[in-house]
C-alpha positions as CSV (number, residue, x, y, z in Angstrom):
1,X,133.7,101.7,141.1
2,X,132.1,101.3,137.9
3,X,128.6,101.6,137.2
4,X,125.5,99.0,137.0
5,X,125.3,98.3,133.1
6,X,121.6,97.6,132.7
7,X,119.4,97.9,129.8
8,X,115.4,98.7,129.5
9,X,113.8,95.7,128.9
10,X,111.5,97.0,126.0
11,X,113.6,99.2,123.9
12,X,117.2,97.8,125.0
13,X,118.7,101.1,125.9
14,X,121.1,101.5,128.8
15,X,119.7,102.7,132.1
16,X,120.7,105.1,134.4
17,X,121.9,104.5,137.9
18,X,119.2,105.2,140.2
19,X,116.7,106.0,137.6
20,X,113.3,104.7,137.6
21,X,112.2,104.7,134.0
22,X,113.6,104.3,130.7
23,X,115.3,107.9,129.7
24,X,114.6,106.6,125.7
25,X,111.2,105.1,126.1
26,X,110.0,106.1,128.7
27,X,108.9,102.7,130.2
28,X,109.0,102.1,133.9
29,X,111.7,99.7,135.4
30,X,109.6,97.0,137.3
31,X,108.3,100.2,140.0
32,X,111.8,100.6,141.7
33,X,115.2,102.2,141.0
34,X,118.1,100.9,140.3
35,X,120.9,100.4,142.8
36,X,123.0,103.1,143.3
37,X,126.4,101.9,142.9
38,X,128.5,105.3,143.2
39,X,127.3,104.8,147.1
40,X,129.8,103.8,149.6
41,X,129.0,100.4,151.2
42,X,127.4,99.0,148.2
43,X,127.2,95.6,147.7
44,X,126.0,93.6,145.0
45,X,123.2,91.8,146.2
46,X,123.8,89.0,143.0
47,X,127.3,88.3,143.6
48,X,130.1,88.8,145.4
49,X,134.1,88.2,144.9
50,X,135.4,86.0,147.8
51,X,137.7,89.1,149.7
52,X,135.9,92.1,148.5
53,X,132.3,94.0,149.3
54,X,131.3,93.3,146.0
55,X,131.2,97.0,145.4
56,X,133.7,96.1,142.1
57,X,131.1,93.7,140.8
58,X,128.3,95.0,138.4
59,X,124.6,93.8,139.0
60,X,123.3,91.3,136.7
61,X,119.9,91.8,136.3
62,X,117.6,88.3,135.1
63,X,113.8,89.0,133.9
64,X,112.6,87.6,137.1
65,X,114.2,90.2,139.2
66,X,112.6,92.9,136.6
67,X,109.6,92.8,138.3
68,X,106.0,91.1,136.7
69,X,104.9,91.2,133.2
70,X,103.0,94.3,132.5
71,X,99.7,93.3,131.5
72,X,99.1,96.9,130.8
73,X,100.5,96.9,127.6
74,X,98.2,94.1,126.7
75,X,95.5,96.2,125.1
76,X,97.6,99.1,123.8
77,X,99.1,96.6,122.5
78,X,96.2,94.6,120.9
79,X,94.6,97.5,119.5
80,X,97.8,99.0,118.4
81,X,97.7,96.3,116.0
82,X,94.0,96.8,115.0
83,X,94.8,100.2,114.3
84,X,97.9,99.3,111.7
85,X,96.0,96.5,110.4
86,X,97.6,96.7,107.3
87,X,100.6,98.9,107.8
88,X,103.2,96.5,106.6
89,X,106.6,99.2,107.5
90,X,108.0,100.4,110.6
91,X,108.4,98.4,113.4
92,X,106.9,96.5,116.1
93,X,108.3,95.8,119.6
94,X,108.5,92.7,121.2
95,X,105.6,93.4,123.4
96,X,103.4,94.4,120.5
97,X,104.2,91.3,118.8
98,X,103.6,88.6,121.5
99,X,100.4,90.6,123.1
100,X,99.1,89.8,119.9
101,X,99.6,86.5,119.5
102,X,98.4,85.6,123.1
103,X,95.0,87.5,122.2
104,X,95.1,85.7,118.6
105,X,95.3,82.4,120.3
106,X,93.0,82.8,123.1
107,X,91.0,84.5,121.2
108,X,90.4,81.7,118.9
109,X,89.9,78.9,121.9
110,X,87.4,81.0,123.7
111,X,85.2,81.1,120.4
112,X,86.3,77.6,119.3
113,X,84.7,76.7,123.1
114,X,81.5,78.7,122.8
115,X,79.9,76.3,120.9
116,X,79.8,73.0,118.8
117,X,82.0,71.2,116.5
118,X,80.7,72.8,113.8
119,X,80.9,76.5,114.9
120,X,82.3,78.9,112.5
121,X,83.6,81.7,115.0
122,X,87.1,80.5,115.4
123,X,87.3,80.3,111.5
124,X,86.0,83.9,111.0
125,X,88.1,85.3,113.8
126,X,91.5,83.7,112.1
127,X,90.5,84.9,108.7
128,X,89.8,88.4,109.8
129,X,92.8,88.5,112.0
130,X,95.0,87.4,109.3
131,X,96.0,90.6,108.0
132,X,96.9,92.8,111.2
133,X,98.9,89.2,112.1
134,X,101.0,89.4,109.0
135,X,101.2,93.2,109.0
136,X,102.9,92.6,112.9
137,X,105.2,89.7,112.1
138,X,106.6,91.5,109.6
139,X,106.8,95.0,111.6
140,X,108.8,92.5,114.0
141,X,110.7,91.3,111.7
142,X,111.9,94.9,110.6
143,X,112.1,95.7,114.4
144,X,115.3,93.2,114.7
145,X,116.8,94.6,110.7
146,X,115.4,91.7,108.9
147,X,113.1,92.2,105.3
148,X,109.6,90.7,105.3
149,X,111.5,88.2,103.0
150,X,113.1,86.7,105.8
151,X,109.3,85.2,106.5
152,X,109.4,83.0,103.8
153,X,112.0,80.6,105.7
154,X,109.0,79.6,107.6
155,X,108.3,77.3,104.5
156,X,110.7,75.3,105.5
157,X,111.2,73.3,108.6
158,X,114.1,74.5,110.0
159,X,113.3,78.0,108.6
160,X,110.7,77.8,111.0
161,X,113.1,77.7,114.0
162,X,115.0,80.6,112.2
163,X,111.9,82.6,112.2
164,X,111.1,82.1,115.5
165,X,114.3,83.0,116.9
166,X,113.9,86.0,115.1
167,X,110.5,86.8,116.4
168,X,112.1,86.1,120.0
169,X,115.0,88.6,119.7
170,X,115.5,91.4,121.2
171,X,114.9,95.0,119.3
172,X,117.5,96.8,118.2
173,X,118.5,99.6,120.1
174,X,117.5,103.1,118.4
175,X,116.4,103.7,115.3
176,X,117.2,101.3,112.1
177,X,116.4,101.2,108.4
178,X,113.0,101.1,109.2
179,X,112.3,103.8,111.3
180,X,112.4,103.8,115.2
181,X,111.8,101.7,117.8
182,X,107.6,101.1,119.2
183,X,106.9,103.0,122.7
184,X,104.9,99.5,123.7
């Protein structure tokens, strides 16, 4: 029988059987524990091979069966990014990275709705948030061993595309160039 491969979600490292958080990061797996596959009578509950128990066939884990998104990292997260407002090295996780654009963006509606047309909050707030936004996209962007440079191809239209597939990968497992991977 060969074990469940299964990786944490936030830091990409593999899991344990039967363990309940990540051994690297220390992130918890969606509040329950993995499947225990060294078990006799296991069976797959995501497939099965017409004949067998499924006992031979590994889980395949998609985000939805993960468990919930875990808004608890949300303000870490933002004020993770207050606090290396201009810290341009290291690395940011995933998390980190789109925690802060959600708050950038609603953010900016909720003081665009607050008042009218002419209302100079939402300006204010993107000018001010400029800096910790370019100091993440580029931690991100070392997160998945790419320079700051790489940045630049959003100048370009299909850059853009190239930058966001970047931004939407997934970190690299351990430490890299630029140092190790974020907790959040």
């Amino acid at each position: 029988m060969s074990p469940t491969s299964v990786s944490c979600a936030s830091c990409a490292a593999p899991l344990s059987v039967g363990s309940v958080k990540c051994d690297y990061c220390g992130v918890q797996i969606g509040g329950v524990a993995l499947p225990r596959t060294d078990e006799p009578g296991w069976a797959s509950p995501f497939a099965q091979t017409p004949g067998t128990s499924g006992a031979s066939v590994d889980a395949v884990y998609t985000p939805a069966q993960r468990g919930p998104v875990d808004l608890a990292k949300f303000w870490p997260a933002v004020n993770r990014c207050f606090y290396k407002y201009s810290i341009f090295t290291g690395r940011a996780s995933l998390a980190e990275y789109w925690w802060w654009t959600v708050f950038t963006f609603v953010a900016t509606i909720v003081l665009g709705g607050m008042s009218h047309s002419r209302n100079p909050l939402p300006g204010i707030f993107q000018v001010a948030a400029f800096v910790p936004t370019m100091a993440v996209t580029l931690r991100r962007l070392h997160d998945v061993r790419e320079s700051g440079m790489s940045y630049l191809w959003i100048l370009t239209i299909v850059g853009g595309f190239y930058v966001l597939y970047l931004l939407c990968k997934p970190s690299d497992r351990g430490p890299n160039m630029y140092g190790a991977p974020d907790p959040i």
